[in-house]
C-alpha positions, 0 to 999 in steps of 0.5 A, a space after each residue: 762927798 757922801 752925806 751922812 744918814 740921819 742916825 749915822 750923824 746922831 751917833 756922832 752927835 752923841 759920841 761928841 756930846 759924851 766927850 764934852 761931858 767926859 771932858 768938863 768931869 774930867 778938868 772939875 776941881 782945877 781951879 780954886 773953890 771952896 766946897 762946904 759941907 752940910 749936915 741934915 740940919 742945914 748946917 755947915 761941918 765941913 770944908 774943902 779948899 782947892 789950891 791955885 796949885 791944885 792941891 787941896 785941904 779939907 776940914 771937918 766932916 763930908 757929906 752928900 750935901 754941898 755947894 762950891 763956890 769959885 775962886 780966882 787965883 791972883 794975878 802973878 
């Protein structure tokens, strides 16, 4: 078996790290949370809810600013 040279194995080192990135991108918003919106002021003008169903409702106004907190789905 033939061993890899070093920048043949950092190559695929970063392809698998690229991947991994892509994929937890790609899987973000699939379970429920509650995104929270802030204005420049600090407070909150916007609400986002992510569904056990995947779906989603949003009231109010979006921003660049916001936090995510995650939730459980109940047991069924």
């Amino acid at each position: 078996m033939r061993i890899p040279r070093r920048s043949t194995l950092a190559r695929l080192l970063g392809i698998a790290a690229l991947v991994l990135v892509l994929a937890g991108t790609a899987s973000a918003g699939r379970w429920p949370y509650i995104q929270t919106f802030y204005d420049e002021a600090g407070n909150a003008v916007g609400w986002q809810i992510g569904h056990c169903d995947n779906s989603y409702s949003f009231h109010g106004v979006r921003t660049p600013v916001y936090t995510i907190e995650r939730l459980q789905c109940p047991d069924l």
